[in-house]
SERO-4910 file (N, C-alpha, C, O; in steps of 0.05 Angstrom, whole numbers):
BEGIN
 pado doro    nc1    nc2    nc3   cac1   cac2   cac3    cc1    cc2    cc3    oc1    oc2    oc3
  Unk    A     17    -24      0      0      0      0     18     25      0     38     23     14
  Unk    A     15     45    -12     36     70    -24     32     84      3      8     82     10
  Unk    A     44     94     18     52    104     42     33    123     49     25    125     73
  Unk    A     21    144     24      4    158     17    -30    158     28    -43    176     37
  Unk    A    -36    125     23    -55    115     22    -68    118     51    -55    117     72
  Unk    A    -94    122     49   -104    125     89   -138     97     85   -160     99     75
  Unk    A   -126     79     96   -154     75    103   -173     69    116   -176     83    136
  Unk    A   -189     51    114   -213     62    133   -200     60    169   -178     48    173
  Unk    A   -212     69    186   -209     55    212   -237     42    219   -258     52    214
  Unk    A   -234     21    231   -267     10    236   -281     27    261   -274     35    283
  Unk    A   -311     27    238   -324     44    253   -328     38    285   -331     58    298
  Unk    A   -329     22    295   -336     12    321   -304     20    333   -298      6    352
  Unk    A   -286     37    325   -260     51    343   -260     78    338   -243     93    347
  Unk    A   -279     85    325   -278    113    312   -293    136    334   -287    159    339
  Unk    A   -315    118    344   -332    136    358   -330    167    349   -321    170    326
  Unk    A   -336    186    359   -344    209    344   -314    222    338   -307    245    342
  Unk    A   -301    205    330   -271    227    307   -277    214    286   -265    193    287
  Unk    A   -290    216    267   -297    205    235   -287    230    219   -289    232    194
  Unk    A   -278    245    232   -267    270    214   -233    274    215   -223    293    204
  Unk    A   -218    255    228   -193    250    231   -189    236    213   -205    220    204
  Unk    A   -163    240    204   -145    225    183   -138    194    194   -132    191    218
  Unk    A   -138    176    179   -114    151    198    -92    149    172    -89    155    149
  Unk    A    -80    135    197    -47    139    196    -51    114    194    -67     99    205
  Unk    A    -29    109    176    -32     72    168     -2     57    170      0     34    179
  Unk    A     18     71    163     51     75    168     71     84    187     62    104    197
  Unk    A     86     81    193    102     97    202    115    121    189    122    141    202
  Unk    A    118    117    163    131    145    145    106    167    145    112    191    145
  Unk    A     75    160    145     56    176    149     66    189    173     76    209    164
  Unk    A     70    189    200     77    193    227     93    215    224     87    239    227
  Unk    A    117    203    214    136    223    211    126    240    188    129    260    202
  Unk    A    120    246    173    111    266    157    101    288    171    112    310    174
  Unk    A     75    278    183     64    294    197     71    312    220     62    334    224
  Unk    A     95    295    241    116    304    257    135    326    234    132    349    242
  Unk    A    151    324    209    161    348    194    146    361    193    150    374    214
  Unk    A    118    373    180     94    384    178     82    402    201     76    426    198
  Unk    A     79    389    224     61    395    248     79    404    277     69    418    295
  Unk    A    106    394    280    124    397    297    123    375    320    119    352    310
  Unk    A    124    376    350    121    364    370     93    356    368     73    369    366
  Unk    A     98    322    369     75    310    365     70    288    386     90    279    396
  Unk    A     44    276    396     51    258    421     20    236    409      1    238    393
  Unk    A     32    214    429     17    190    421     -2    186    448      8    181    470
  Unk    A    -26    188    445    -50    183    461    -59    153    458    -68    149    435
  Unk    A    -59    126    475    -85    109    466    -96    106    493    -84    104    514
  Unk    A   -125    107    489   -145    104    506   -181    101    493   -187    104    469
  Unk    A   -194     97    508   -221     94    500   -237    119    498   -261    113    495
  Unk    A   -231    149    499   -241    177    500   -220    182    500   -199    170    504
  Unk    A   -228    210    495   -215    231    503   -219    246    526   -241    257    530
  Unk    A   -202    247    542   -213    262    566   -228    278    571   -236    281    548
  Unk    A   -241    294    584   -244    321    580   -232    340    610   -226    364    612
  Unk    A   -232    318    631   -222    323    650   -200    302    670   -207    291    691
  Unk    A   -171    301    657   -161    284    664   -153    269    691   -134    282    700
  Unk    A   -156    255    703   -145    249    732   -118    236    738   -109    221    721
  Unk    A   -107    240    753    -90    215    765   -108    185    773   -127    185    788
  Unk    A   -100    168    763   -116    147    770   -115    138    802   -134    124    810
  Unk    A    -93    144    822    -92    131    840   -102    156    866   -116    151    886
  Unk    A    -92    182    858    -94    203    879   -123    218    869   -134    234    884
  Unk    A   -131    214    847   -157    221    835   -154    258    829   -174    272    824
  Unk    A   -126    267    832   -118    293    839   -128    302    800   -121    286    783
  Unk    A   -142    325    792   -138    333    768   -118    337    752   -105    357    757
  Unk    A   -113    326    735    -83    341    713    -84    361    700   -106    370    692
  Unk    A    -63    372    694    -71    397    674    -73    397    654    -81    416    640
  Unk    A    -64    368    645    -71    356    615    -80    339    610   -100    332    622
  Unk    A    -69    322    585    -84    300    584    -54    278    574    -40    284    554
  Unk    A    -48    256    588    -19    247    591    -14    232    562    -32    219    552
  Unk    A      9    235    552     16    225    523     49    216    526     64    228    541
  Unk    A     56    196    509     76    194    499     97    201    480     96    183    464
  Unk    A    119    220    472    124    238    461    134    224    436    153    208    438
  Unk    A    122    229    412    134    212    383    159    228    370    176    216    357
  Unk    A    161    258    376    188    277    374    216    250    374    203    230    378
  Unk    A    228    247    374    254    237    380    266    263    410    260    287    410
  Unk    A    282    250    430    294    266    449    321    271    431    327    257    412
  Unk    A    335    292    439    361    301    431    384    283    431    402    281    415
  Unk    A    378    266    461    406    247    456    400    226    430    420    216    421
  Unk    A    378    219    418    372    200    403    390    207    374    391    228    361
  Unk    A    408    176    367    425    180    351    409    173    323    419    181    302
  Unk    A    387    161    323    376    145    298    357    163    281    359    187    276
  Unk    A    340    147    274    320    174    253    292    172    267    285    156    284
  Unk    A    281    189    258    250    203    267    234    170    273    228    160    294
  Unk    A    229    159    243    228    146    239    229    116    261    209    102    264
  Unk    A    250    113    271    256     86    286    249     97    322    245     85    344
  Unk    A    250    113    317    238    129    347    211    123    349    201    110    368
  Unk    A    195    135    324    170    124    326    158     97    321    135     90    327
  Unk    A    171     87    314    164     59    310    175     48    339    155     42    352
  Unk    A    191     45    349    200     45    377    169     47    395    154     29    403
  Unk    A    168     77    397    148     84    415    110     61    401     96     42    409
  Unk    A    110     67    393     94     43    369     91     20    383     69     10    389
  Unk    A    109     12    388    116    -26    395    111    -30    414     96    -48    422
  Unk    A    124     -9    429    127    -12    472    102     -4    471     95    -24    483
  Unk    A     84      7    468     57     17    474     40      6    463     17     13    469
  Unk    A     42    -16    442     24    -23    429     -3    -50    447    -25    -57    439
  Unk    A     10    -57    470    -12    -69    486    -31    -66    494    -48    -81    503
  Unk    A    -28    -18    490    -47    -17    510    -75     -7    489    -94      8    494
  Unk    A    -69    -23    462    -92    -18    448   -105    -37    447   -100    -55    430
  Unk    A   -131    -37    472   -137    -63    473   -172    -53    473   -178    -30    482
  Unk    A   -191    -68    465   -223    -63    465   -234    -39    448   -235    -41    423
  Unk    A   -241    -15    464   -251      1    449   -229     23    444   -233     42    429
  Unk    A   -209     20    454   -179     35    454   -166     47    433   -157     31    416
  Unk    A   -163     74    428   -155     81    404   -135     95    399   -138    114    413
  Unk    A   -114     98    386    -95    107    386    -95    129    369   -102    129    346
  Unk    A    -87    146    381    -90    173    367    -62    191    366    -45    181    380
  Unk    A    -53    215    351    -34    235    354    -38    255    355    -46    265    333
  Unk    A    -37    267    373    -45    298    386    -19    317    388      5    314    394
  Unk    A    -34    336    381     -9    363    375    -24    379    407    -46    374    417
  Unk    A     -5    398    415    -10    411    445     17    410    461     36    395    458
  Unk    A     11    438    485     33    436    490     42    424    519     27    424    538
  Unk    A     66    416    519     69    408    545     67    421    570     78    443    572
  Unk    A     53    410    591     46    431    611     56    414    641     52    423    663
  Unk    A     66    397    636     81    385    663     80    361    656     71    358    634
  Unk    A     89    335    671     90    309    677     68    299    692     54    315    705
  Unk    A     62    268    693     45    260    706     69    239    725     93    238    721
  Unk    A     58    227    743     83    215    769     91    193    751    105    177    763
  Unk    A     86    185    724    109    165    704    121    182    694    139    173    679
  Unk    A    120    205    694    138    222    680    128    222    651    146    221    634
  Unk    A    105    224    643     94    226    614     84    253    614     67    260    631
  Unk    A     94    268    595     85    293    592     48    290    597     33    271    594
  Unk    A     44    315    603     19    315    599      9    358    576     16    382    578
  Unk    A     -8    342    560     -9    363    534    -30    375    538    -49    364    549
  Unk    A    -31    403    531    -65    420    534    -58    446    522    -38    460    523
  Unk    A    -80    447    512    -99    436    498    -91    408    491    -69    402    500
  Unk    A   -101    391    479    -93    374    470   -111    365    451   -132    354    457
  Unk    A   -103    370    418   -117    366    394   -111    337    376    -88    333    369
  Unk    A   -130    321    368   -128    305    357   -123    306    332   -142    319    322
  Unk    A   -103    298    310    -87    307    287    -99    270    267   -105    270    243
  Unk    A    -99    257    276   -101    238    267    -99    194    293    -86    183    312
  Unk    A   -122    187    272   -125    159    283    -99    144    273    -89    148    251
  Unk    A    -85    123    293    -73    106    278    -84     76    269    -96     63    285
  Unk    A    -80     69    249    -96     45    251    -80     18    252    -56     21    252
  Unk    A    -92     -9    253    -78    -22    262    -50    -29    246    -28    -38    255
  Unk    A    -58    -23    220    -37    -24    201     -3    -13    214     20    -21    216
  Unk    A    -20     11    221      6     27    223     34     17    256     57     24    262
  Unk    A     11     -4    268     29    -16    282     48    -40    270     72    -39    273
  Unk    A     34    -63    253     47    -76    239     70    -63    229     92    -73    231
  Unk    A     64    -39    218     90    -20    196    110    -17    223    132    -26    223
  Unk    A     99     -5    244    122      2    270    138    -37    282    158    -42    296
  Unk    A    127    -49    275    148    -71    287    166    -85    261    182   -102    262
  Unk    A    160    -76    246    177    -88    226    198    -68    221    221    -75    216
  Unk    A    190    -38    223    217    -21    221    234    -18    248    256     -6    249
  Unk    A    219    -33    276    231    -31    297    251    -59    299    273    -59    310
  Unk    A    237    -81    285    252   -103    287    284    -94    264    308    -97    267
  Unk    A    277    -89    256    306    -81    229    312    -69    242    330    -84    251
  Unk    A    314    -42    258    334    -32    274    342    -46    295    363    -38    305
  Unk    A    332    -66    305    344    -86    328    359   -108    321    372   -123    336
  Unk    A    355   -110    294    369   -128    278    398   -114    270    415   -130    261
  Unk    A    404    -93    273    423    -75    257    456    -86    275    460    -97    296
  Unk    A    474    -77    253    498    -85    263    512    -64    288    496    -45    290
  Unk    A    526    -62    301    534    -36    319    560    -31    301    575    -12    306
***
């Protein structure tokens, strides 16, 4: 499928974002990261509207995400970062769970130390495709020579 290509997400994960793009690749990801700037990876069953700490029930000031940017020390490409983040997270798309990429800005940590973003705008669905695409470009980089 040409990298280009977006398609459907099933309707029963879509719930009311049917007006979001999905992301089917990992080179889609990064595109949108050149394009859009600091970009972060959301999966859950909603969207918040009022986020909590799950254990102290304390309000957040955002809504907590995983950062798809690459950090500074990272020696590799956009690319294998995100597919990285892709893999390690990919368990927690589980039921009605959806994985999304939200642009917003960082406004503190939550006690894992995951940024938390706010506003926090939804830019695009990923679909399941686009995880398949993240372990095969994560496996080749783990495969790589030093």
């Amino acid at each position: 499928m040409p990298d280009g290509h977006v398609v459907p997400f099933p309707a029963e994960c879509r719930a009311d974002r049917s007006d979001l793009p999905v992301l089917t690749t990992v080179t889609q990801v990064v595109r949108l990261i050149q394009t859009t700037g600091d970009l972060f990876l959301r999966i859950g069953a909603d969207m918040p509207t009022s986020p909590r700490d799950p254990e102290s029930g304390y309000r957040l000031p955002g809504t907590p995400c995983h950062t798809l940017v690459p950090e500074a020390w990272w020696m590799d490409t956009t690319a294998t970062w995100v597919a990285r983040q892709l893999v390690t997270r990919s368990y927690l798309v589980t039921g009605n769970a959806q994985a999304e990429v939200l642009a917003g800005a960082v406004v503190g940590r939550d006690v894992d130390g995951r940024p938390l973003v706010a506003p926090a705008h939804a830019l695009g669905l990923l679909a399941p495709e686009a995880f398949r695409d993240a372990e095969s470009v994560y496996a080749a980089w783990r495969c790589r020579g030093w």
